[in-house]
N, C-alpha and C positions, 0 to 999 in steps of 0.2 A: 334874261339870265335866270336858271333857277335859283331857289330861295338857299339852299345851301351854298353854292357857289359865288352868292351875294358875301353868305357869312365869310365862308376862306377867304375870298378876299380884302372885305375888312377888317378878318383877323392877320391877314398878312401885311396890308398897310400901319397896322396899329405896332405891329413889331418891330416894322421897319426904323420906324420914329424914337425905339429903345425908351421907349415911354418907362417914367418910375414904376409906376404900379406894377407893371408885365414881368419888370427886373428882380422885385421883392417877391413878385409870386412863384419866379423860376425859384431864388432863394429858398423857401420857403420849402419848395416839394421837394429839390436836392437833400436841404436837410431832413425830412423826411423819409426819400427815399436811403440816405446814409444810414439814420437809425432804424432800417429795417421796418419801420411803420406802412409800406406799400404792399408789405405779403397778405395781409385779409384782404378779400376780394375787394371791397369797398375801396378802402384807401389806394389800391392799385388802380381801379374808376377812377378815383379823383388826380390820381398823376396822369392819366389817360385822356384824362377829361383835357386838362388844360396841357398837354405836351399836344395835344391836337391843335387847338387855337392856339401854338406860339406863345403859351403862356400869358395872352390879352385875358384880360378880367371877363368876367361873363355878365357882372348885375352893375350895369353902369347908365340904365334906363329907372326911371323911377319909378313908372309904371310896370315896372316888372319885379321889382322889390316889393313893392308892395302887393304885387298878384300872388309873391313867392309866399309873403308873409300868412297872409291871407289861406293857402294852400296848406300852409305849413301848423297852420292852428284848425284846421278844420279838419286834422288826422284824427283828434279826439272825438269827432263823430264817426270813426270807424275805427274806434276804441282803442285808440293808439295813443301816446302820450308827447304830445307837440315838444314838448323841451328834449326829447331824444332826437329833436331836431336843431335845436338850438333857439327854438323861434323866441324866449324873450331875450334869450343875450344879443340875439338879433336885431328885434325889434329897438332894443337901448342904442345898439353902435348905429343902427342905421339914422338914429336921433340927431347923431352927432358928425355924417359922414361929410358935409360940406365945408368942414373944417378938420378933418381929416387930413392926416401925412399919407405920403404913397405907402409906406408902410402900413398903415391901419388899413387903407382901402384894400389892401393886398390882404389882412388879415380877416375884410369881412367878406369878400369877396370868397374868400378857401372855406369860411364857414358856412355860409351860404351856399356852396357847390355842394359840401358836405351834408348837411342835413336834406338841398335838394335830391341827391345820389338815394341817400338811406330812405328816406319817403317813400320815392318810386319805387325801390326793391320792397319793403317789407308791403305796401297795398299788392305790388304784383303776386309776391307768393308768402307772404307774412313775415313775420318781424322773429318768430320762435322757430327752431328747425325742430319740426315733428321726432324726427330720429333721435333726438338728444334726450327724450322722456318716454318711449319709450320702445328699446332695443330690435322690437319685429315690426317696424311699421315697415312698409312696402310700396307704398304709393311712391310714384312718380314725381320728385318735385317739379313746379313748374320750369321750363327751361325758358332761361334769358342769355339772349346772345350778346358779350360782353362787346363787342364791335356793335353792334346795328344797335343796342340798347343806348350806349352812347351818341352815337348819333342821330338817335328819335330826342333826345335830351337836348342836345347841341340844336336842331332845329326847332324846338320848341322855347328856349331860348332866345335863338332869330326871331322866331316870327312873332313872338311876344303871346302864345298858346299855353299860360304855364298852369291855367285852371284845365284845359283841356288836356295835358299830359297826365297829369293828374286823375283824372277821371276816368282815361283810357287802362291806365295802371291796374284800378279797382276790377274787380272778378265781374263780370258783363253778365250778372246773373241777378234774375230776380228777387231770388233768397237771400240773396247778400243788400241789394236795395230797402231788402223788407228786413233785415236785422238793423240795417242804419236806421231806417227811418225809426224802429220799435226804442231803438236805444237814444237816438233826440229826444222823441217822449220820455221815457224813466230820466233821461236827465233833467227836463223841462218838470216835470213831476218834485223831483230833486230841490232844483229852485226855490221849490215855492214853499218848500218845509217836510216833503212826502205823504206818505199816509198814514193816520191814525195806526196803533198798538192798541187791537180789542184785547179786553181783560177776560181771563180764564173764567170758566166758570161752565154749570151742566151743560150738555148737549142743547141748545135752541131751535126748536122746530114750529114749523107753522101753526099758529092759533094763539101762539104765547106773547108775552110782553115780559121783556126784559130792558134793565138800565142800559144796557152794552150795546142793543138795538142800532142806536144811532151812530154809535162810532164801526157797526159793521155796515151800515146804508154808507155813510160816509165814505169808510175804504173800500166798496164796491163800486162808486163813484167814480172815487179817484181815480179808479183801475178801469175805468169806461164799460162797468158790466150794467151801469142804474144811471137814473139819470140825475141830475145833480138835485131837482127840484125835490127829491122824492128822502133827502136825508136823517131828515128829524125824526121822523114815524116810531115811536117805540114798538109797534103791533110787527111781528112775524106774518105777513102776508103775501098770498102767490105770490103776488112781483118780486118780494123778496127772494120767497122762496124760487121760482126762476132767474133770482140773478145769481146766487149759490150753485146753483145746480149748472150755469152755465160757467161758473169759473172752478166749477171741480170738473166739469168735461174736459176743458182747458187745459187744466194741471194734472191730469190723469187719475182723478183721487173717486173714489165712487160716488155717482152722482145719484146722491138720495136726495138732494136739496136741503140736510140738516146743518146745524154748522156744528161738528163733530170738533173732535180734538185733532184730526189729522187736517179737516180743512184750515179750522183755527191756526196752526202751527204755519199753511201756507201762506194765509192772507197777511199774517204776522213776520212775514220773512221782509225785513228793511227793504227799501226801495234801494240803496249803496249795495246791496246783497244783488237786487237782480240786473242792476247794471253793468256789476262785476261779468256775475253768468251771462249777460248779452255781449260783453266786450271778447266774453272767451271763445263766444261760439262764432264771433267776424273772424276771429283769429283762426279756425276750425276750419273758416267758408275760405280762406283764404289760401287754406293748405290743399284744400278738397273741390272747387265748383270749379277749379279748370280741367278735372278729370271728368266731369260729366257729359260727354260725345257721345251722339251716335246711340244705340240701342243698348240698354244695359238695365240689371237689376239692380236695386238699392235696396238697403237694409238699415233701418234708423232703431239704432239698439234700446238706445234710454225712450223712444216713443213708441215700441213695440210694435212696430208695422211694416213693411214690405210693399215695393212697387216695381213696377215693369215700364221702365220709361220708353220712347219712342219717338223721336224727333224732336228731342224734349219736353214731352210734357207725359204725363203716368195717365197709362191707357186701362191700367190693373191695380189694385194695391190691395192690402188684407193683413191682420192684424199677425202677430208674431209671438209665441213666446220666447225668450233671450235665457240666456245663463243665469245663475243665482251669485246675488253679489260674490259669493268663494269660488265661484266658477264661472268666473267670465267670460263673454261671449269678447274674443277677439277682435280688432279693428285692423280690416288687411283690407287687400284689393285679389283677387284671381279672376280666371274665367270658366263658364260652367260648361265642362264638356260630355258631360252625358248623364244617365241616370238612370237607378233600379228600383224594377215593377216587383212586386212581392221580394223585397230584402229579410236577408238573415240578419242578425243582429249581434256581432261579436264583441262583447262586452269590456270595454277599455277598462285598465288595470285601475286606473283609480275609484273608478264604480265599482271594480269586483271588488277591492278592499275595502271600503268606506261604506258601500251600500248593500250588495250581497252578501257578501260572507255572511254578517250579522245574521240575517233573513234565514240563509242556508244553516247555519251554527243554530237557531233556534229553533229549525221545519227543516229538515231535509227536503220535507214534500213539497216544499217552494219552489221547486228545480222541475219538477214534473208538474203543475200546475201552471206554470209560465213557459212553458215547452223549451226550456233550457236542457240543454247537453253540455256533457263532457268529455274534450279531446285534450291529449297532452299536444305537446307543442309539435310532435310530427304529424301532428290530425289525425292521430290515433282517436275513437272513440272511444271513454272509462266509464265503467260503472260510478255511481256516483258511492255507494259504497265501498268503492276501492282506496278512496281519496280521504286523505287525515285531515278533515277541515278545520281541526285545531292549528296548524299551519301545512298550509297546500301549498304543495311547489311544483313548476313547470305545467299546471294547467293552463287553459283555453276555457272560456265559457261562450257558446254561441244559443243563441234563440233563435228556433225556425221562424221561417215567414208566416206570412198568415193573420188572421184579426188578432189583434193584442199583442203584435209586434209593439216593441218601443220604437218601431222607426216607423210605425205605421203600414201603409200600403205604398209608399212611393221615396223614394229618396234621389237627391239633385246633387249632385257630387262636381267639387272642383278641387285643383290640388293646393294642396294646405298642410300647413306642417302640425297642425294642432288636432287632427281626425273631426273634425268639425265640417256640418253638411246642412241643407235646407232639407227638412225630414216631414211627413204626414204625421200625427200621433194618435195612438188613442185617446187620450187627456185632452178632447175639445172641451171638456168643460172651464178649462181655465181662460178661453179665450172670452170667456164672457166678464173676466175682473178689469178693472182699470191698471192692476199692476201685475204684471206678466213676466217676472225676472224668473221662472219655474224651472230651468232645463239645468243639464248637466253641462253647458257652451255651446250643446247645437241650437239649431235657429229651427223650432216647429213651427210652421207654415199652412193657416188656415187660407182649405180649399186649396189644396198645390195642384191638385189635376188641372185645374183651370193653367196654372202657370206652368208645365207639363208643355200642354195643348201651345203657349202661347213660345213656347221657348224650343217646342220641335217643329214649327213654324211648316209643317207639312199636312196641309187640310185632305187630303187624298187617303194618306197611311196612316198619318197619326191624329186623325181629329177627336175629338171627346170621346165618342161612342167608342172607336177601337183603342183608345187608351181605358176603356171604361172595362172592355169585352177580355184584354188583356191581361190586366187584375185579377179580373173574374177567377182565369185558369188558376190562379194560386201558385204558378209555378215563377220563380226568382229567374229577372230577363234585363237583360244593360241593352240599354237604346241610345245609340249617341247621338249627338248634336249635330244635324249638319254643318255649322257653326257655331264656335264656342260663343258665350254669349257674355259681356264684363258685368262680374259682380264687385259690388261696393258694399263694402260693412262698415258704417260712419257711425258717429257716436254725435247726436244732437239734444245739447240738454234745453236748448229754446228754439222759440216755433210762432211765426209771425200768425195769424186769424183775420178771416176776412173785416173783424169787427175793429178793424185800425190799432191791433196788439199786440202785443208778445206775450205767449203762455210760456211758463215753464216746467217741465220734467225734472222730476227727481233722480239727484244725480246718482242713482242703481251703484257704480263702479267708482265713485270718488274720484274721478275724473279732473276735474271741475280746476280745485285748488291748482294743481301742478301745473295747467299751462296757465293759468292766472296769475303763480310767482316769479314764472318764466318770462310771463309776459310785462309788470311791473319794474321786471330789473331793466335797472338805467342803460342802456343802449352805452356802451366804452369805444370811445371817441380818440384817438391818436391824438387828430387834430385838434381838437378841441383843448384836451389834456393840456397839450403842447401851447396853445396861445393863451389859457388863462392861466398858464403857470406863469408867466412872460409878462412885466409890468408892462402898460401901456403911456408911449410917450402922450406929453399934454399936447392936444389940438393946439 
C-alpha cells in the first residue's frame, strides 16, 4: 500500500477511537476558524492541514519532534529567525509533553504544525513579500499549490522526512548554498569575538611600519585573505600588500593595495553588519533563483556586471555601468525583443532639465557640437534660436546616431516603463573604475556587440562581422530577436569567492536596510497569539 494511503488510514483509525487530543484540536481550529483567524493564507494551511487528517495530531513520534526542532533552528542558517517558528516555546512544551493533558498535546501539536507550515513557505519563496517595498517589482512569485504543498507536508510527516522537506523547500541553487555556507562562517567569526577595529590613521602603503599593522594582518586573517601565522608583522610587505589588494578586488574598492580610508572604512564594517547584509541577500535569493530557467540575461546592479546565462551557467559576462545613486537603475524582470544599430538619441525630460538646459543656457554651441537638434512635439524641426531657453516649452531634444551618441553604436531594448535599455557608450573609460554607479538608470554594457551576436543567435545573418559591417553604414536599423530572450535586473549586495567567502558591494541604492527591517519583524501568529494568551493547565 502506498505511503500516503498507509497515512489516511491511520489517520482514519485514530478518529474513529474519538481520541482526546483529535477532539481539542477540532476545538481549537473551530475556534479559530470562528474568529476569522483562517483568512491569511497560512492559517487557512493549518485548518487544511488537520481537517485532512480528521483532526489526528501530526507530531506524536518523537523522532520527528525532534527532527522538526532541529529544522526549525537551523532557519537561522538561512537567515531566518527560528522563534517566528516557535522553536523555543517548543522546544520547553515538548520538555514536558509526557505529562501533558489532551489539551496541551493538542496545543503543541497546532504550534508545531504552525511554525512547520510558515518554515516551508518563507525557505520556498521568502519570508518578506518583495511587492510590499517596493511598488514596481514584477517578478513572478514563486507559485505553491495550496493542495499538493500540503500533501508533500502530510507525507513528509509519514514517512518521517522532515530534514528532507526542509531541504527540498530551499531554492536548488548554488548561490543560495554558497550564501548559506558564507553566512555560517560570519556567524562562526561572530562566536569567537569578530574582527579587530583598525585605528585611523595616514594612508599605509608598502615599505612602512606602522603600530596598526598587526591588528590589519589580523583582520585580514580573520576574513581568510592571510594566513593566520603571518599576524604580528608590523612591516607593510607584498603579502600584505597582496592580501589588501585582494580584499579591495572583493569589495569593489580600487585595488591599489594601499590601505586608504575607503578600504579602512570596509575592513572596519562589524562582522553583525555583514551578516545582516548576507541574511538580506538569502532573502533576495529566495525571491529571485527560482526565476533563473532556461536562457537569459542578468544584470547584477550593486556588482556592476552583466552575464548571458545558458543551461545555467554564464557563457558571456562584462562589466556594466548602473545609475547614480539619484538615478537608479530599477530592479524589474522583461524580455529582450530587439534592438538598434546606429540609434538616435532622444533626450528624456529629466536630463533635458537637470543636465542640458544648464549646458545649452551657458553654449548655445553645445547643441551643435553634440549633434543635437530641435523638434517641437509634432517633429517639427526648430532653430535652436527660435527657442526661449530661459523657459522652453513643448520641445523634443534628439541626438543623431553616429560616434558620440550617448547610446553609443548599439542599443538592446525591452519593454519597460522606466525608458531604461542595455546601451553601448562612448564613456568606456569608466569601465575601468571599481565603482561604476555613472549613468542616468540605463545599464551601459561593455563590449555589447559580443552580446548582440549572442542574443540574435543567427551565425549566417547576424554573426560579428555583419553586425560589425552594419554599424559601419551609420544608418539607424531595429533587428529583432528571433526570440525574445529573459532579462533579469537583480540587485546583489553579497557575492560568495572561490577562496571559501563572501565579498561585499556597497550598497549604491540603500537597498539593504528595508528588506533587513522587513525581515527582522516578528512573523504575527493567530495561533500562537491565541495559546500564550490562554493559561496553561498544570501537567
Amino acid at each position: 500500500m502506498c505511503l500516503i494511503c498507509l497515512g489516511l488510514t491511520a489517520v482514519s483509525a485514530w478518529a474513529q477511537t474519538q481520541d482526546p487530543v483529535s477532539d481539542a484540536i477540532r476545538d481549537r481550529i473551530e475556534q479559530l476558524s470562528d474568529a476569522g483567524a483562517t483568512k491569511p493564507e497560512l492559517a487557512q494551511a493549518l485548518a487544511d492541514f488537520y481537517e485532512d487528517r480528521a483532526y489526528a495530531p501530526a507530531w506524536t513520534r518523537q523522532e520527528n519532534i525532534d527532527a522538526l526542532l532541529r529544522a526549525l533552528a537551523d532557519t537561522r542558517l538561512d537567515g531566518l529567525d527560528p522563534e517566528d517558528y516557535h522553536v523555543s516555546q517548543l522546544q520547553r512544551l515538548a520538555a514536558t509533553l509526557r505529562a501533558a493533558t489532551p489539551a496541551q498535546r493538542a496545543e503543541f501539536d497546532l504550534l508545531a504544525t504552525d511554525g512547520y507550515l510558515a518554515a516551508l513557505v518563507h525557505l520556498y519563496r521568502g519570508k518578506v513579500d518583495p511587492s510590499t517595498l517596493d511598488p514596481h517589482w514584477n517578478f513572478d512569485p514563486r507559485q505553491l499549490d495550496p493542495g499538493q504543498g500540503l500533501m508533500t507536508a502530510e507525507e513528509a510527516v509519514q514517512s518521517g522526512d522532515i530534514a528532507g522537506i526542509f531541504e527540498r523547500a530551499r531554492p536548488q541553487h548554488p548561490q543560495y548554498d554558497r550564501l548559506r555556507k558564507g553566512l555560517a562562517a560570519l556567524r562562526d567569526i561572530a562566536s569567537r569575538g569578530g574582527w579587530p577595529m583598525i585605528a585611523d590613521g595616514p594612508t599605509l602603503k608598502p615599505g612602512m611600519t606602522d603600530p596598526r599593522i598587526p591588528a590589519l594582518r589580523q583582520r585580514l586573517a580573520i576574513g581568510g585573505y592571510l594566513a593566520a601565522d603571518a599576524a604580528q608583522d608590523h612591516r607593510y610587505d607584498e603579502t600584505l600588500q597582496n592580501a589588501v589588494r585582494q580584499f579591495q578586488q572583493e569589495q569593489y574598492i580600487d585595488a591599489d593595495g594601499n590601505l586608504g580610508k575607503g578600504t579602512l572604512a570596509a575592513l572596519n564594517v562589524p562582522v553583525e553588519q555583514r551578516i545582516d547584509q548576507a541574511r538580506v541577500n538569502l532573502e533576495r535569493a529566495r525571491w529571485l533563483l527560482h526565476q533563473v530557467t532556461g536562457d537569459f540575461v542578468v544584470v547584477d546592479i550593486a556588482g556592476y556586471k552583466i552575464a548571458y546565462v545558458k543551461n545555467g551557467e554564464p557563457v558571456w559576462t562584462a562589466r556594466v555601468q548602473v545609475g547614480k545613486p539619484y538615478r537608479s537603475t530599477p530592479v524589474f524582470k522583461s524580455q529582450i525583443t530587439y534592438m538598434t544599430l546606429n540609434p538616435t538619441w532622444t533626450v528624456p525630460p529629466t536630463i533635458l532639465r537637470q543636465d542640458i538646459l544648464p549646458k545649452v543656457r551657458a553654449n548655445q554651441g553645445y547643441l551643435a557640437a553634440n549633434r543635437i537638434k530641435v523638434f517641437n512635439t509634432e517633429g517639427k524641426q526648430l532653430s535652436p534660436a527660435s527657442v526661449n531657453w530661459a523657459h522652453p516649452k513643448g520641445i523634443v531634444l534628439r541626438q543623431d546616431a553616429g560616434p558620440g551618441n550617448s547610446l553609443g553604436r548599439l542599443v538592446i531594448r525591452f519593454p519597460n516603463e522606466y525608458a531604461v535599455y542595455l546601451h553601448d557608450t562612448p564613456h568606456t573609460e569608466y569601465f575601468e573604475s571599481d565603482q561604476r554607479a555613472r549613468s542616468s538608470g540605463c545599464i551601459r554594457v561593455e563590449r555589447p556587440r559580443e552580446l548582440a551576436e549572442l542574443l540574435l543567435n543567427d551565425p549566417v545573418k547576424w554573426n560579428r562581422a555583419a553586425i560589425d559591417a552594419a554599424i559601419d553604414t551609420n544608418k539607424t536599423q531595429t533587428v529583432n530577436l528571433a526570440q525574445p530572450v529573459t532579462l533579469l535586473l537583480a540587485y546583489w549586495t553579497a557575492e560568495w569567492h572561490e577562496g571559501d567567502r563572501l565579498s561585499f558591494r556597497q550598497d549604491i541604492y540603500e537597498r539593504d536596510d528595508k528588506v533587513k527591517r522587513a525581515l527582522d519583524r516578528r512573523r504575527t501568529s493567530v495561533l500562537n497569539a491565541s495559546i500564550t494568551a490562554r493559561p496553561q493547565a498544570s501537567p
